[in-house]
VODREN-489150 format. One record per residue: residue in one letter; z, y, x of N, C-alpha, C, CB in turn. Coordinates in steps of 0.05 Angstrom, whole numbers, plus 5000, padded with zeros to 4 digits. Each point is the difference from the previous one (the first is absolute). Glycine has a CB too. Layout:
% VODREN-489150
AZYXZYXZYXZYX
...
***
This chain:
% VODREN-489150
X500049765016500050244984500050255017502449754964
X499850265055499750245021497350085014504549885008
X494149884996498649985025498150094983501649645034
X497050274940498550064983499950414994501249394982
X500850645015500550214986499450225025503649774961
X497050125062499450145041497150054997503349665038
X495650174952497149945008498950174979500049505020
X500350534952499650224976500550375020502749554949
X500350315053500250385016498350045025505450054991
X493649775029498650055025497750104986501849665034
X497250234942497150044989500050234989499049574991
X502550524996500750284987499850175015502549874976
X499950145050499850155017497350025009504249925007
X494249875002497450045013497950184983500849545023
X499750314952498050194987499650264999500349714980
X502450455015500750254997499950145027502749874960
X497649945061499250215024497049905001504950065032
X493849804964497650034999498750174981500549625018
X500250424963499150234976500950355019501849584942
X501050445063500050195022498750075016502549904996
X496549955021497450015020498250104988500749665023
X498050264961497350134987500350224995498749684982
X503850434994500050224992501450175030500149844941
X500250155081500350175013497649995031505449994972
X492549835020497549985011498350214981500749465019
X499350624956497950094988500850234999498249674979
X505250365012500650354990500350255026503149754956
X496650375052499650185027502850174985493450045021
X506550044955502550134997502649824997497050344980
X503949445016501549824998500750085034498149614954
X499950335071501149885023499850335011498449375006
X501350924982500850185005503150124997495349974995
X505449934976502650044993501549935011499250024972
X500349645028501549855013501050155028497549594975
X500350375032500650105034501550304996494949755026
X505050504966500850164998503250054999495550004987
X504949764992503149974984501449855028498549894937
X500149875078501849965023500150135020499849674989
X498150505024500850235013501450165005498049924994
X502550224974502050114986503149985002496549954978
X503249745014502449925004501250015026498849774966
X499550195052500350045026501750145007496649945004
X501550364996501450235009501950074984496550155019
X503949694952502450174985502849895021497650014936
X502749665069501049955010500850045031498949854960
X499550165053501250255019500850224996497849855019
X501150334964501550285000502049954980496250315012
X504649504981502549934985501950005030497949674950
X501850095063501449865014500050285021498949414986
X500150835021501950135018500650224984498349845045
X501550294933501350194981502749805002495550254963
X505049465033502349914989502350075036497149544949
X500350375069502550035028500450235004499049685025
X498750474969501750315005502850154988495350045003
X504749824965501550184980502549865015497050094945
X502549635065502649815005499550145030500449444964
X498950705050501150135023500750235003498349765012
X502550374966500050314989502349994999496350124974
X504549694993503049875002501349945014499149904980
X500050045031502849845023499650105013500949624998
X497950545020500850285014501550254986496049865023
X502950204950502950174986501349865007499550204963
X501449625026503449844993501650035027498249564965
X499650285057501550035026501350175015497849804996
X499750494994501350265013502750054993496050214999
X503549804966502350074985503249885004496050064972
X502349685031503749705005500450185034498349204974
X500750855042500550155026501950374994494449675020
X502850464962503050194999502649934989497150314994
X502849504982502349944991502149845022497350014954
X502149885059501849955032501350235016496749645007
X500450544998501950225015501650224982496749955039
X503050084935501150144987503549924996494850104982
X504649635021502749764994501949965028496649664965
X501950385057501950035023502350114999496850015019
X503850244977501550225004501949984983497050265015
X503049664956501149864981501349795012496950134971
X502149715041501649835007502549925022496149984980
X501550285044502050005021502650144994496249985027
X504350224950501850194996502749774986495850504992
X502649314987502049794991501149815016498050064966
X500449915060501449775008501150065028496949694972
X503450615035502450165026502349964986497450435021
X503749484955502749874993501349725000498950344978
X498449525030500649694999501049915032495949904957
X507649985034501449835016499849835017500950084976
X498049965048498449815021502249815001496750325031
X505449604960502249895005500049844975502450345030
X497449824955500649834962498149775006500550484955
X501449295024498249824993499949984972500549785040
X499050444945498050024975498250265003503649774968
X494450055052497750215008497749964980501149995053
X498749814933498449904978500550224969500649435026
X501850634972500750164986498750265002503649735001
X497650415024499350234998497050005011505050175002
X493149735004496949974994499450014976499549755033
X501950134956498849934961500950345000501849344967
X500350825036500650254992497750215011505249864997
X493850085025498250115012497350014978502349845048
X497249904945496649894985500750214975498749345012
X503250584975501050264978500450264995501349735001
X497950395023501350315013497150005000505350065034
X492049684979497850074998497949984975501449925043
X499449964938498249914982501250274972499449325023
X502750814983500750174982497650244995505149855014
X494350154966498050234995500550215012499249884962
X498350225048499150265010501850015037499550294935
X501549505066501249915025496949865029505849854956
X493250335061499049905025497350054981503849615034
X495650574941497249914989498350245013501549744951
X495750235052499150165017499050244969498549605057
X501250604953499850234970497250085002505050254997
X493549835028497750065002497749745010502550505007
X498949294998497649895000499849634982499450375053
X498549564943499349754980502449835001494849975007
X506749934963501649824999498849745012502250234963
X499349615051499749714995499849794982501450155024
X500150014956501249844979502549835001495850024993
X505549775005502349964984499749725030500050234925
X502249815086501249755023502149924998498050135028
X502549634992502649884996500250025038500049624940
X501950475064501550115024501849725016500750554971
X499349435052502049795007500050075039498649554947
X503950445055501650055027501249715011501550514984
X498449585042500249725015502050135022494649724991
X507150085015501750075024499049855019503950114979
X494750045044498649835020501350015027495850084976
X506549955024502350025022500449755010502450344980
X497549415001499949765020497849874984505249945020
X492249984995498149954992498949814997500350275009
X502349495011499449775000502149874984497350045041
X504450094937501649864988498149954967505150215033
X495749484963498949954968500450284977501749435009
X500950614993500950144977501850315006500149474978
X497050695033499250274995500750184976496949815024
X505250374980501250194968496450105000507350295006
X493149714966497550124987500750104973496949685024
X501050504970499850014979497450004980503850165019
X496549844959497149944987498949715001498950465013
X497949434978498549804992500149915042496350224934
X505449735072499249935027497149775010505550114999
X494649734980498449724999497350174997503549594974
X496550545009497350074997498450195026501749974946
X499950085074498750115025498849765005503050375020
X494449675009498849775002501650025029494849964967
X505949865053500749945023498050165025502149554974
X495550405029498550055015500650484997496049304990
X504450754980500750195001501950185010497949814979
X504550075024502549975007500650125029500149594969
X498350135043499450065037498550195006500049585010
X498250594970498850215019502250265000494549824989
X506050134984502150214999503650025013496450014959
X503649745043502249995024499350045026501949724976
X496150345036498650115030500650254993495949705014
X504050434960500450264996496350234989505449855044
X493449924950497550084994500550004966496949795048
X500850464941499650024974498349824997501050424992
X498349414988498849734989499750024973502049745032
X495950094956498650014974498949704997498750555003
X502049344976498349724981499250024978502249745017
X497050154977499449864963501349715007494250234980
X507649825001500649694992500049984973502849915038
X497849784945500549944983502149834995496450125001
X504850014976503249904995500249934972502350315034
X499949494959499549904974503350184990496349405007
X502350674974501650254977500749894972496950405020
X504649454965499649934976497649645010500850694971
X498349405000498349754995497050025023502049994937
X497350215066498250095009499650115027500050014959
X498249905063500350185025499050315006499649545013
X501250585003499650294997499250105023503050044970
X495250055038498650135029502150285005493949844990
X506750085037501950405008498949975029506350094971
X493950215028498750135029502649965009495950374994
X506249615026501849985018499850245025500149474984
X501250705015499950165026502950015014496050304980
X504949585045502050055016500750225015499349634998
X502650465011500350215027502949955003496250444992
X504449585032502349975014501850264986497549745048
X505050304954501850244990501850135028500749734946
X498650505058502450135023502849954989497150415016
X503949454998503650004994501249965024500249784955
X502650465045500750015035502049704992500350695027
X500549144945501949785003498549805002503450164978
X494849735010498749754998496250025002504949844969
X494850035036497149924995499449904971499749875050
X498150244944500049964968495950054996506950294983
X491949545002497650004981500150014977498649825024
X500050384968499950034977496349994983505450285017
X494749614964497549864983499750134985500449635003
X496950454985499950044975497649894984502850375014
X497449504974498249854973499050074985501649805001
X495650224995498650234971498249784999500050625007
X500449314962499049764985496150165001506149784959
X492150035043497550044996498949924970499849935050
X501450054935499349964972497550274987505949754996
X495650485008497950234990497450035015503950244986
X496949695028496649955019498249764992502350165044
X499549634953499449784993497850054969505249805030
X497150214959498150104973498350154995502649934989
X497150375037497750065000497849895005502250235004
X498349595011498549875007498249794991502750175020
X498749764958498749834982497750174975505149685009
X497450594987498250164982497050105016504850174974
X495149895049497750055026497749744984503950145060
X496949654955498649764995499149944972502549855037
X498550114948499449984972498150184995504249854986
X496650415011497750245010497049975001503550105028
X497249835010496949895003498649794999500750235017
X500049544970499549774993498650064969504149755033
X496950394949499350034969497650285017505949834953
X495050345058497750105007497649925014503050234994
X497149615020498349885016498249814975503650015051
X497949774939499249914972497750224979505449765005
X495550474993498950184981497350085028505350224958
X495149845056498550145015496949765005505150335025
X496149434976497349765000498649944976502549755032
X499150264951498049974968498950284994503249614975
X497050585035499250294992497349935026505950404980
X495149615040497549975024498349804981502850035055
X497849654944497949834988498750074975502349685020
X499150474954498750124982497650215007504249884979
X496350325052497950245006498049775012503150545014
X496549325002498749855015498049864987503650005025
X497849794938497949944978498550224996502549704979
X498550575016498450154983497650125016504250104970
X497349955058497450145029498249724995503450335054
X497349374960498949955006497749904969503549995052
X497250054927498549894977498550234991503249644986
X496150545024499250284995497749935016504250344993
X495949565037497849975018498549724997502650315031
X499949434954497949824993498849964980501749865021
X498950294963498949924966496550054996505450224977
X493850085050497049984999499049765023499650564985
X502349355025497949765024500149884979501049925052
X501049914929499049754982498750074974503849735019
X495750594978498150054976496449905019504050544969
X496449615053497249925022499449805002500650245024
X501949534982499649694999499249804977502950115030
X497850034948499749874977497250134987505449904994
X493350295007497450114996498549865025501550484975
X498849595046497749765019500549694990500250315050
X501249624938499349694997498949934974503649885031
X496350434955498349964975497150045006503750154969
X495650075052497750085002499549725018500250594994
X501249265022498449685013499449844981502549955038
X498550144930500049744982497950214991505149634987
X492550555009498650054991500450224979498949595019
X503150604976500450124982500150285022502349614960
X494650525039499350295021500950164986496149945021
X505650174958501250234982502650005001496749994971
X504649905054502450045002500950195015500149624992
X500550604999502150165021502150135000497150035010
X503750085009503450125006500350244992500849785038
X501750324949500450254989500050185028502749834953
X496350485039501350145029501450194981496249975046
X506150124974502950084984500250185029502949514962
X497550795040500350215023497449975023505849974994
X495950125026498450035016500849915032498650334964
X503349495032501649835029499249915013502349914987
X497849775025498249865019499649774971502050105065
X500149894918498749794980498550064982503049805005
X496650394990497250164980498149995024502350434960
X497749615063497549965015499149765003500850335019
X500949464983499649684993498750004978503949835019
X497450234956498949884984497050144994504949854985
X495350465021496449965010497049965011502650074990
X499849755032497749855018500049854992499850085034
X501549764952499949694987498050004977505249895010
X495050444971497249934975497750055016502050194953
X498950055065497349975015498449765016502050415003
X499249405017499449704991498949874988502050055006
X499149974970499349924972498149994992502750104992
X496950195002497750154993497349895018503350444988
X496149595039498949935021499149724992502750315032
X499149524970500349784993498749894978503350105021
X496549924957498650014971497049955017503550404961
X496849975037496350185003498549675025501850875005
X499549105003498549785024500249704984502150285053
X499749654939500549664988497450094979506649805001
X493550424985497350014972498449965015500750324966
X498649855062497050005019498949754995501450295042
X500549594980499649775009499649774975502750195044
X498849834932498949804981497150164986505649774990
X493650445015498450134990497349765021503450604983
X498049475038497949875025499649715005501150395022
X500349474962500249735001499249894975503350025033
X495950154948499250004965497149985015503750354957
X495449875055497450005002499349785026499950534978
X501149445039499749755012499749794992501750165017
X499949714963499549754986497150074975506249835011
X494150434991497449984981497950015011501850174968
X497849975053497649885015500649765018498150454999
X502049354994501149675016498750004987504049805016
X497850154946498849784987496550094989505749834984
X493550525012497950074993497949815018502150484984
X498249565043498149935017499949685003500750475022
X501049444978499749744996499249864981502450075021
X497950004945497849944975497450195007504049894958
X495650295053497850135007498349765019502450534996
X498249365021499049855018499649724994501850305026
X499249624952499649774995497949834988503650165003
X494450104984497649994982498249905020500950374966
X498949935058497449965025500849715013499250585018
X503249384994501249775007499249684984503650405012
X496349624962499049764992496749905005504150114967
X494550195026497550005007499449935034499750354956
X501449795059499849865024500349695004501450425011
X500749474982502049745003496749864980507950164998
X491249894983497849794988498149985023500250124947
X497950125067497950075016501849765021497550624987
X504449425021500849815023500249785004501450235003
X499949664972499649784988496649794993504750314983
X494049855004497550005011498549895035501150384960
X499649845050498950005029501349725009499750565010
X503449424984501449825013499649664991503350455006
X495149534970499049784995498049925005502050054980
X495650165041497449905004500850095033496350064947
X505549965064500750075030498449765018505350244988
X494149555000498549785010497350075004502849704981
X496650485009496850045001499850175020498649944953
X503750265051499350205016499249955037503250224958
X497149955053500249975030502350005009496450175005
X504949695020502550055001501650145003499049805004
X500350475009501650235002499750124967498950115059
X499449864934501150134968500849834982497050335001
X503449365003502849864991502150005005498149824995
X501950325025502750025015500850224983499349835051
X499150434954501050274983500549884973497150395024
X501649474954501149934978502249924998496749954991
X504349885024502949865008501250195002499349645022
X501550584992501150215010501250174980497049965034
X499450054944500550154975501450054983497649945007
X502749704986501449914978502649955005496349844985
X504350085043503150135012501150234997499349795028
X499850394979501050324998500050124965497450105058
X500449724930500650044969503349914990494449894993
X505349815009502249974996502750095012497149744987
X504050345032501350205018500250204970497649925063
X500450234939500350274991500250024972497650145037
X501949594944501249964978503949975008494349734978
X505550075035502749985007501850265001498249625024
X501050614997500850204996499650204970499449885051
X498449974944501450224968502149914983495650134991
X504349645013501049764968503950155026494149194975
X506050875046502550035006501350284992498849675034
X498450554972500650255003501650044961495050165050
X502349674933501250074975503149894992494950004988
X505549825034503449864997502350165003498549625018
X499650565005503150205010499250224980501149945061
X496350204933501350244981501449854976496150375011
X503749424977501849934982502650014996497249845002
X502650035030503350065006501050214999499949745024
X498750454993500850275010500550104963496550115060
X501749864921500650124983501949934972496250135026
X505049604984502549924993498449844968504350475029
X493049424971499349924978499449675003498450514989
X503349455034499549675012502149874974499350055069
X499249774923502249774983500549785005499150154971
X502349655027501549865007499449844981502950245024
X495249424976499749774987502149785008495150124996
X507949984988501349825015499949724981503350415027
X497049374986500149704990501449835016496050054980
X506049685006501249885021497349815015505450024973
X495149975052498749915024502249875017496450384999
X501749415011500749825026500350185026497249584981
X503750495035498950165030498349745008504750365022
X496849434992498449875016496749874988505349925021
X494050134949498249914988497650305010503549624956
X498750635034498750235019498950005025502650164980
X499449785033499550035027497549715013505950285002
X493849524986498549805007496750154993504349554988
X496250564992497150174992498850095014501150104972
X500950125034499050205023499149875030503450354976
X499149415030498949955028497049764994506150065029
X493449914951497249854997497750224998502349594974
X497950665019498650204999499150135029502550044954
X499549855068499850075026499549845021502250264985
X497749445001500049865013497949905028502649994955
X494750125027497449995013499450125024499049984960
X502750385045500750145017501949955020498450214971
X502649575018503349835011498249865034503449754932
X494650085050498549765016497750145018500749614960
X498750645030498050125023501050115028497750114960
X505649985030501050105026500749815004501050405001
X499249374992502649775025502950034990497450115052
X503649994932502750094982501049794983498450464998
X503249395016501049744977502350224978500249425045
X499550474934502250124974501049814995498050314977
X504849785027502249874992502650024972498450005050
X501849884937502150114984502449834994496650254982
X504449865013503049825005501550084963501150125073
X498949694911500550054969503249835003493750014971
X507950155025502449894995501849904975499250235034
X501649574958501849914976501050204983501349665026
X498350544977502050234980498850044975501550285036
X498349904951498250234969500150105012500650044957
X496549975049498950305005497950144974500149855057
X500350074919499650164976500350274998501149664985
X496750514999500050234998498950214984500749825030
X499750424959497850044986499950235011500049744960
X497150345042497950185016497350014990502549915037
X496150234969497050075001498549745020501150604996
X497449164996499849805015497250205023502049464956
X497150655035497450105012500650235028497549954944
X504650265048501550055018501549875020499550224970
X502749595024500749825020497949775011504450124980
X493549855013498449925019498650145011500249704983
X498650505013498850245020502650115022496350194956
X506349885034501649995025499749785022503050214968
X497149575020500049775026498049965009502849774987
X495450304999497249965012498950245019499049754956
X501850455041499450165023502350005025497450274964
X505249625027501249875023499749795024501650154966
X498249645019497649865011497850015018501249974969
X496750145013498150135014500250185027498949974956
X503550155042500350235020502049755020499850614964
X501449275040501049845012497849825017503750064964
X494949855025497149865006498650135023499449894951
X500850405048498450145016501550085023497450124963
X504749845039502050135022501249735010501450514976
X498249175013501149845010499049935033500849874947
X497350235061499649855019498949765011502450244991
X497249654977499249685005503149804995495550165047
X506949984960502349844987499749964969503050195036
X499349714959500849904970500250184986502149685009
X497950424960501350154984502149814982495750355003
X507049714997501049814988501150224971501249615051
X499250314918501150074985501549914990497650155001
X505449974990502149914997501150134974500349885049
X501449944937500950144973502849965003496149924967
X505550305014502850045005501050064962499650255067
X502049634925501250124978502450064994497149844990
X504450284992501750144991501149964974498050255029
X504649874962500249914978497850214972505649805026
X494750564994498350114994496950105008504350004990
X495249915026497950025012498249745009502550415010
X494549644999499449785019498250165024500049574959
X499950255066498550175015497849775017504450415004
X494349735015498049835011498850225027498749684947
X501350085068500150215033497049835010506950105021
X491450154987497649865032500250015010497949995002
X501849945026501249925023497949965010503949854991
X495150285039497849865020501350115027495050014969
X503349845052501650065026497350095011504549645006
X495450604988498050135020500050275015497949744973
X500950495027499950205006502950114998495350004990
X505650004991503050124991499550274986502749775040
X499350364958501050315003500650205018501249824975
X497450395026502350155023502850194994495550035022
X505950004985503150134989498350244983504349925048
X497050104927498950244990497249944979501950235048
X497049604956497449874986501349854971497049895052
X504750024950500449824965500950254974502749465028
X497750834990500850154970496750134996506650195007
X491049805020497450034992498749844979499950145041
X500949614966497849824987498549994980502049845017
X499650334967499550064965498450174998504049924983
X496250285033498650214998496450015004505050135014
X493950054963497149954992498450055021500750104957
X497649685055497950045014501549945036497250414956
X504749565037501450005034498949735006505450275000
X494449825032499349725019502350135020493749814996
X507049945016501549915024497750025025503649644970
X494450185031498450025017496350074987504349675030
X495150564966497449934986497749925018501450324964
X499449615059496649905018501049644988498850455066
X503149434918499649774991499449834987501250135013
X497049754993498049834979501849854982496149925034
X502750154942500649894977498949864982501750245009
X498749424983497849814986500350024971500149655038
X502350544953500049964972499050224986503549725003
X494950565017499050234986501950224985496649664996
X505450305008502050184983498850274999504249755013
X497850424962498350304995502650135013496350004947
X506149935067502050145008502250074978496750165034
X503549684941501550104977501549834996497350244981
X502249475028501349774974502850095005496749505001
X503650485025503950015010500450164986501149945045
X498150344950501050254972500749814983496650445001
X500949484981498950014980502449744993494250265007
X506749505006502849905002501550074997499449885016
X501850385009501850084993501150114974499049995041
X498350154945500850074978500649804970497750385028
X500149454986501249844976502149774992496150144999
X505849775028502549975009501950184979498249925051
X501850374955501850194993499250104974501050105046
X496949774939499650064974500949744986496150355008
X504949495005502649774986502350025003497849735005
X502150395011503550165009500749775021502550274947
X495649705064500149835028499050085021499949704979
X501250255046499650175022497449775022506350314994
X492649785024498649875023500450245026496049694964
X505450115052500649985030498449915018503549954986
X497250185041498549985020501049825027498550454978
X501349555032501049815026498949915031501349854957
X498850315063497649805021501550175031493649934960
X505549945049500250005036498249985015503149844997
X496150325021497249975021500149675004500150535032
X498049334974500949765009500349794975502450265039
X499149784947501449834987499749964962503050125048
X495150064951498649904971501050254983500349415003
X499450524972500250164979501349884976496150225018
X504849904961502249794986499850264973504249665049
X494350364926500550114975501349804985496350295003
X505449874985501149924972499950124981502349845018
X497050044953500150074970502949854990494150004993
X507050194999502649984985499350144970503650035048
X496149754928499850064984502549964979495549965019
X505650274951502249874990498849774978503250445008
X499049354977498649904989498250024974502849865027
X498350414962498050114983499650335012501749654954
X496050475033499950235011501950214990495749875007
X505050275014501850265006503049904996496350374981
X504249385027503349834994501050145030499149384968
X503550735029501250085029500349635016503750594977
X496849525046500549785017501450115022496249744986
X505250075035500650075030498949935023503150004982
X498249885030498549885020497749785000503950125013
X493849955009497949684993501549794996496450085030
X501649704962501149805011499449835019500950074967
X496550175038499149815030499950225017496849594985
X503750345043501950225021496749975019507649875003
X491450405013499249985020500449975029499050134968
X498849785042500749895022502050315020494649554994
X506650245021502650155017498050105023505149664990
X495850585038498150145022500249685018501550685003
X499749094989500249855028498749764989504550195025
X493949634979497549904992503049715010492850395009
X507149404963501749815000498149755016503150194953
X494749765032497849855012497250065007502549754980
X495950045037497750054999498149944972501149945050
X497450244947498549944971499649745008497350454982
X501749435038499149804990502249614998495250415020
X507949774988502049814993500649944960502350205057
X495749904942501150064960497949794988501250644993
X500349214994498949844978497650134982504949815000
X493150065008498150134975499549904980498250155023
X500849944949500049814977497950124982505149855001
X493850114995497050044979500649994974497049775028
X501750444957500349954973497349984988504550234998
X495149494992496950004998500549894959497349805072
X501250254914499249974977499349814982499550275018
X501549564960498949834990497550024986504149895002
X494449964985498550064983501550134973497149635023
X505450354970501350024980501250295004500549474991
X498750615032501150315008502450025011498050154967
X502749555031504050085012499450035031503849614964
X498450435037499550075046502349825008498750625012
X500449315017500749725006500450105021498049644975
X503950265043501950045028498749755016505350224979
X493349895043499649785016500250175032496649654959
X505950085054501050025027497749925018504949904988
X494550445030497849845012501649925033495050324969
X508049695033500749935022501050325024496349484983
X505050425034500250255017497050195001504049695031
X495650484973498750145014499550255029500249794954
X498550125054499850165021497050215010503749595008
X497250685000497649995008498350025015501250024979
X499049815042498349805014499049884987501949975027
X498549894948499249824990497450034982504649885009
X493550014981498350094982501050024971496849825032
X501850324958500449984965499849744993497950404988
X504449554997500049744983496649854993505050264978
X494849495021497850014994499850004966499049805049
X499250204940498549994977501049874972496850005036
X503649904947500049714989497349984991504949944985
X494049825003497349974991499450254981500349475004
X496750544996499750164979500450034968497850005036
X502449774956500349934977503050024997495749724998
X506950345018501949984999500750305006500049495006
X498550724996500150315013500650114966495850045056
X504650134940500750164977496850204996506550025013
X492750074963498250135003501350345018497249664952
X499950505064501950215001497250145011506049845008
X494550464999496650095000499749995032499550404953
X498049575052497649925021498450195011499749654977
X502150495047498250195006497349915025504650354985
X493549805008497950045027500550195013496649844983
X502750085042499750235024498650334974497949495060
X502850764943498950154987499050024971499749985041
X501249914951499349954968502849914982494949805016
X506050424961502049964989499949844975501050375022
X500249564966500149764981500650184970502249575039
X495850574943500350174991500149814975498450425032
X501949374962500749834974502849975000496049744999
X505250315026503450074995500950224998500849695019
X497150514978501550245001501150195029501149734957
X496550135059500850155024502749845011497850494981
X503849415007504350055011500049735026503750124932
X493449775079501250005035498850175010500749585010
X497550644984498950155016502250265008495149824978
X506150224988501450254991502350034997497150034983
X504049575022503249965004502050195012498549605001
X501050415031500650215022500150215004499249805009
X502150294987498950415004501949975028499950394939
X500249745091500350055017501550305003496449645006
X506650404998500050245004501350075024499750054956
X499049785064501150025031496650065014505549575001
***
């Protein structure tokens, strides 16, 4: 039960200083006050603590002076009473007590012109034999301190504070000694002035500045809210208008109130603003007409473009008749046609995008039924470079619903672009799932990345190296044209690569569109390369007649080694057939047009 109840309060506690933290991470006036009030406190307490030693050294320098005149005023008094005492008598105790009485009688030894002492108790000592126990005295003898005694039996004036118990209660007295002229005996005489009235001033002092000091910190911390909330109230009016104008609302602005440094704030800030607007309109002004001449020119071009694409078509079916250099140019022709369809059928993808009128055919889908598509769509381009494809389909759901046409144009220009940068190594693809998400990574070991190149990649028309030959023709978009349509599922695509050591995209999709998610579920590769590509299990995903996809271990791979061989033909999956120069335009172009290149 205790231990239980420890573990409730540790958590409490934690929480609340963790809630603390924040609010004194975000508020600037919180950790202004704050700070101000202990500062404060600071100095109150020092200038407490020497106002208090001073008043207490003021005091007790009166008192002291005063217990001093009252000594020498008391001498003469005394010496006059005790030129009658019996150096012979032995009731010398007696006539001392007559002496203390002759002194304590009003208006007797009191000084008239200067500061009372106040109210003492008097006591005489016969110091004639000094080493006997039992000394005639008179008065509180006990209450002298010893050490006091001896200075004043040398014959020196002497001063203490001691404390003596009075009643129920102990009582602080200043003690002042002095020896007495007497031509019969040797004699000390004491006198005792209780410290009580000082005392109590002293308390009234303190109390004082403690309730003042008290008043003086909540009066400081009250000016300190109001200064310092005077100077923050326009930063978080500024802060809270810029994060409306980031959320898109350009008609936000700040009052101006005088003519200070915060009315000048707050007129640079509409001014900003203002600025701000007139340019975001420009610029969507300039990106309205951008996408309208994209998509104009691109249905503009598509008319002459078809008419060309027939004439070519034409030429390119009687290219047998011709001579060879102008079969060759037909070949050439009907390449760069298709190319430059390619580039339109893309250009019209991105103004779509750009103009936010892209929709989304979402349906539940297989990935790996996806992804087998696409790598049969590439496959042809796979076998011309020497590029074994590998995929690796794991036991999980990888179920989903998406745009099937989109997520295979993502992988397919992944792919493709992998293909071209492999080197002649493997491309291996790999799937990863989630409870909310699923993902799927390419992988080749070739050219790589250079530091700085994976936040390019996306970007329209970029090459990494453009003197590099490229077999799949890309128009420089697909990686965009991906990226965007990744993030028009509310799924992201990543980058990954190392000089040397290959290249590695991932598609992290959620499992329906725009579902939040966290982390992938499939991680990219780490900067320190675990194996050689060609220590990794390869595995083929080749096709039934029935459409299902089938896992077949083709064994370690290496590459040294050659591409797997073949299986019979009758056992191959159908998939498109390219020629040297000639695209396969009964599929739609997608091995010519799979690839877009943006390195």
């Amino acid at each position: 039960m205790l231990h239980r109840w420890g573990a409730r309060a540790r958590v409490e506690v934690r929480e609340r200083w963790q809630r603390f933290e924040r609010v004194w991470r975000r508020s600037m006036q919180l950790r202004v006050v704050v700070s101000t009030l202990a500062l404060s406190s600071v100095v109150i307490c020092v200038l407490g603590m020497v106002l208090q030693t001073q008043i207490t050294y003021q005091l007790m320098t009166a008192k002291e002076d005063a217990a001093i005149s009252q000594v020498r005023y008391s001498l003469p008094v005394l010496e006059r009473e005790l030129t009658a005492v019996d150096p012979n008598s032995d009731d010398v105790s007696q006539q001392l007590e007559q002496a203390l009485n002759r002194l304590t009688t009003p208006n007797s030894g009191r000084p008239s012109t200067e500061a009372s002492a106040g109210a003492f108790d008097p006591v005489l000592v016969d110091g004639s034999d000094a080493e006997s126990e039992a000394q005639p005295s008179a008065g509180p003898i006990d209450d002298v301190p010893e050490e006091l005694r001896r200075f004043v039996e040398q014959g020196e004036l002497a001063k203490q504070i001691t404390t003596v118990q009075r009643g129920p209660e102990p009582v602080t007295m200043l003690v002042v000694g002095t020896p007495v002229d007497s031509s019969t005996r040797a004699l000390q005489a004491y006198l005792l002035f209780p410290l009580t009235s000082e005392k109590d001033t002293l308390n009234v002092v303190q109390s004082t500045l403690l309730v003042g000091g008290l008043v003086l910190v909540v009066l400081l911390g009250a000016i300190t809210n109001l200064v310092t909330r005077q100077v923050v109230r326009p930063v978080r009016q500024a802060a809270e208008n810029a994060a409306r104008l980031a959320d898109g609302d350009l008609d936000q602005r700040m009052r101006v109130i005088g003519e200070d440094d915060v009315a000048r704030l707050a007129e640079s800030f509409n001014e900003m603003a203002d600025s701000l607007k007139q340019q975001i309109k420009q610029l969507e002004e300039f990106g309205q007409l951008q996408r309208r001449f994209t998509s104009d020119v691109s249905h503009e071009l598509r008319t002459p473009l078809t008419t060309v694409r027939m004439a070519a078509d034409v030429l390119h079916a009687s290219r047998e008749q011709f001579p060879p250099g102008l079969a060759r140019s037909t070949e050439l022709l009907v390449d760069e046609l298709d190319r430059f369809e390619s580039l339109l059928a893309d250009l019209l993808e991105i103004s779509r995008l750009d103009a936010g009128v892209a929709e989304l055919s979402a349906e539940p889908l297989d990935l790996p039924a996806i992804v087998q598509r696409a790598v049969d769509s590439v496959r042809g381009i796979a076998e011309t470079s020497g590029v074994p494809l590998r995929v690796e389909v794991p036991a999980v759901d990888l179920d989903l619903v998406a745009d099937a046409r989109r997520v295979e144009r993502i992988v397919r220009n992944l792919i493709a672009n992998a293909i071209d940068h492999a080197e002649g190594g493997p491309v291996e693809v790999r799937f990863g799932a989630g409870q909310d998400a699923v993902a799927v990574s390419i992988r080749d070991y070739g050219v790589g990345l250079r530091p700085g190149e994976a936040e390019l990649v996306f970007t329209r028309f970029w090459r990494a190296d453009p003197s590099r030959n490229r077999r799949t023709g890309g128009t420089g978009l697909g990686l965009s044209i991906s990226s965007e349509d990744a993030r028009l599922h509310g799924g992201v695509l990543d980058a990954w690569g190392e000089p040397g050591s290959g290249s590695c995209f991932r598609l992290t999709l959620p499992r329906e569109p725009g579902r939040e998610f966290g982390e992938s579920p499939l991680a990219l590769p780490s900067g320190r390369r675990i194996a050689a590509p060609g220590a990794l299990l390869a595995r083929t995903v080749d096709a039934h007649a029935d459409g299902e996809p089938a896992v077949r271990d083709t064994g370690p791979a290496r590459l040294s080694e050659p591409a797997p061989a073949e299986p019979p033909p009758h056992a191959r999956p159908a998939r498109a057939r390219l020629e040297p120069g000639r695209s396969d335009r009964a599929g739609e172009q997608v091995a010519e047009r799979g690839g877009e290149d943006p390195r």
